[in-house]
C-alpha positions as CSV (number, residue, x, y, z in Angstrom):
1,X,32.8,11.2,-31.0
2,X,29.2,11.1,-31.4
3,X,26.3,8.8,-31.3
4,X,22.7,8.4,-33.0
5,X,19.7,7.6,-31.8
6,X,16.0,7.6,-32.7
7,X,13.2,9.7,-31.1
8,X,9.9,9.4,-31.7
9,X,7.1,11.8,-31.7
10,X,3.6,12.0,-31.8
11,X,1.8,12.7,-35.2
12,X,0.4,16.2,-34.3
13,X,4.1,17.3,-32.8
14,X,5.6,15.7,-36.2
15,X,3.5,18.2,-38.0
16,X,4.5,21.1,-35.9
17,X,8.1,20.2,-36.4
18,X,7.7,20.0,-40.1
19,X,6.4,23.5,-40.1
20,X,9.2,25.0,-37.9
21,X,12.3,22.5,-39.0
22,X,14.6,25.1,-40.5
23,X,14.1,27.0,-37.3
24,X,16.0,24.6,-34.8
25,X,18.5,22.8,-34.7
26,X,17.4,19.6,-33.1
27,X,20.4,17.9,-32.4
28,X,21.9,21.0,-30.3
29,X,17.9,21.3,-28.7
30,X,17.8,17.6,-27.5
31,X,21.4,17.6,-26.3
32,X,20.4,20.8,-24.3
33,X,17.7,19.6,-22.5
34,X,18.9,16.3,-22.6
35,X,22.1,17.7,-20.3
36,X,19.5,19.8,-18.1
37,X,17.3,17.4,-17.4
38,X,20.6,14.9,-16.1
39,X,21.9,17.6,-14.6
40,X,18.5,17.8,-12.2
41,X,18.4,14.5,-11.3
42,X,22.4,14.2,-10.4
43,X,21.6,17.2,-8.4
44,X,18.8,15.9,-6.6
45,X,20.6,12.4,-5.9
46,X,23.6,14.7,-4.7
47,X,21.4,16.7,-2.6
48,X,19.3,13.4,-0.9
49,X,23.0,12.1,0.0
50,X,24.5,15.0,1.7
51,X,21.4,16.6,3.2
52,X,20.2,13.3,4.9
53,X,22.0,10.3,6.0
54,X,19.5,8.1,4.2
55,X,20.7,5.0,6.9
56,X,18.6,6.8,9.5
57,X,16.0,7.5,7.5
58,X,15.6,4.1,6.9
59,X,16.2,3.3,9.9
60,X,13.3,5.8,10.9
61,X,10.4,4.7,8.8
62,X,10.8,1.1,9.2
63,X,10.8,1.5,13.0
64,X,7.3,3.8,12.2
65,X,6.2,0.9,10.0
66,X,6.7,-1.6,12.9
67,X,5.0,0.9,15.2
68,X,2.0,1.1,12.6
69,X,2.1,-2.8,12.1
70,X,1.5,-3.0,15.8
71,X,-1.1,-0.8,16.3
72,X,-3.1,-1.8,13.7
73,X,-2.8,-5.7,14.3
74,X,-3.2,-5.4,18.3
75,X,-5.9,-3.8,17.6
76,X,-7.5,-6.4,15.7
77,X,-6.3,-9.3,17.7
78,X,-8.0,-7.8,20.8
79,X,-11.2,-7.6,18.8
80,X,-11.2,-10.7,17.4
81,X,-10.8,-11.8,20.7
82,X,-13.6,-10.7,22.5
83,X,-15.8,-11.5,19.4
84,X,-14.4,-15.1,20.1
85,X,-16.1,-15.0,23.6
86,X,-18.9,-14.5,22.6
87,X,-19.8,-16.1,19.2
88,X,-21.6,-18.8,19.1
89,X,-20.1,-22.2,17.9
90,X,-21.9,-22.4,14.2
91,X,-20.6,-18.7,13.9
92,X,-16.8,-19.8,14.9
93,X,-16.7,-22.5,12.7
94,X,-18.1,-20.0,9.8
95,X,-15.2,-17.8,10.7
96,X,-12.7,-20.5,10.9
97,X,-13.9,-21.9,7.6
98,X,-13.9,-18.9,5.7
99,X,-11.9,-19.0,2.5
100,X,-10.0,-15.4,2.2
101,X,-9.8,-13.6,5.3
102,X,-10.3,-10.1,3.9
103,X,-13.5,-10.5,2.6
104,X,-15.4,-12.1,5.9
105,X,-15.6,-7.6,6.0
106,X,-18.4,-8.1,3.0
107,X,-20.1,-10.9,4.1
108,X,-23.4,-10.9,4.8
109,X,-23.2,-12.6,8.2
110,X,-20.4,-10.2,9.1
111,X,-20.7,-6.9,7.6
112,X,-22.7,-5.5,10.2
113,X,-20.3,-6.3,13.0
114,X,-17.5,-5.5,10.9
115,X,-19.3,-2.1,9.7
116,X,-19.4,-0.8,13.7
117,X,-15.8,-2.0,14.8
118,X,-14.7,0.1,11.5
119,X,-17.1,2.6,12.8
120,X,-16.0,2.8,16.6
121,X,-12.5,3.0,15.7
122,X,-12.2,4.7,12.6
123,X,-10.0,2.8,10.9
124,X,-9.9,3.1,7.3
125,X,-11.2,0.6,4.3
126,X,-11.5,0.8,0.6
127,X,-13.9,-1.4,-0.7
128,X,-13.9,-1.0,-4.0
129,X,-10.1,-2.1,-4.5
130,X,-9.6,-4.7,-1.6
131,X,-8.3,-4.0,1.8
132,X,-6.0,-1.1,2.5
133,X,-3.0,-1.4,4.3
134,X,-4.4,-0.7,8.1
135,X,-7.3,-3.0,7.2
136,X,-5.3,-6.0,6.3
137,X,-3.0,-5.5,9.4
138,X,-6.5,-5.2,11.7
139,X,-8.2,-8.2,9.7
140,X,-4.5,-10.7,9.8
141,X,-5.1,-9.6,13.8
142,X,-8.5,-10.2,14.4
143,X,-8.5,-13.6,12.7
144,X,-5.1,-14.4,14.5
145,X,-7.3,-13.8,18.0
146,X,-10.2,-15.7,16.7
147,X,-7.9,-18.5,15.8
148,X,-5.9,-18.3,19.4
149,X,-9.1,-18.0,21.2
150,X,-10.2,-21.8,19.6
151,X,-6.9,-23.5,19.9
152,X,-7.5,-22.7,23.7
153,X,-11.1,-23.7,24.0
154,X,-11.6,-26.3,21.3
155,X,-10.2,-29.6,23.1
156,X,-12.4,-28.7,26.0
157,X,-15.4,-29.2,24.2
């Protein structure tokens, strides 16, 4: 038994086809590469299954991504930190009080500081599209430092 179904083309390949028609037969050319192209990706799969035991590698790059996580937001958490100690209060209540986190980076009052922590420890940013990954992890830890450092001073004043 067989089935139909509709392809479609682009007008220029259309007009290519029309020129060479008698010399293929399309059915038999579709099924062809049709079959090769399953037979790739069943390979593949069967290939990723018996080569790896995909458990561990799961297993493996989440415990990486943790690792990362860490890195990145200790990182930030320390240095929000010691900006804490020593910002002054109309500049800890800015921070505190700032609507989206990831952009206090482009703000005028904090570029600069911002510009030589990303300087001093390389981390990366892409400015043009939002934060990139290590970014947001360094940011969510710096403001998480900022924000411990307060809850620990701010009744005592």
């Amino acid at each position: 038994m067989t089935q139909k179904i509709t392809l479609s083309i682009p007008d220029f390949l259309y007009e290519k086809l029309a020129e060479w028609r008698a010399s293929f037969n399309l059915s038999k050319l579709f099924q062809d590469a049709l079959a090769d192209a399953i037979q790739r990706k069943e390979e593949f799969q069967r290939r990723i299954s018996e080569d790896f035991d995909m458990a561990e590698i799961i297993k493996r790059l989440k415990q990486e991504k943790q690792n990362w996580e860490k890195k990145y937001y200790a990182l930030g958490k320390t240095e929000g930190i010691q900006w804490a100690k020593i910002a002054h209060y109309s500049d800890l209540l800015y921070v505190l009080k700032f609507k989206d986190t990831y952009k206090l980076i482009y703000d005028s009052k904090m570029s600069e500081y911002f510009k030589k922590i990303y300087d001093a420890s390389n981390l990366p940013k892409n400015r043009e599209s939002g934060p990139v990954d290590d970014e947001q992890m360094f940011m969510d830890g710096w403001f998480k430092g900022v924000l411990e450092f307060w809850n620990h001073i701010k009744e005592k004043l």
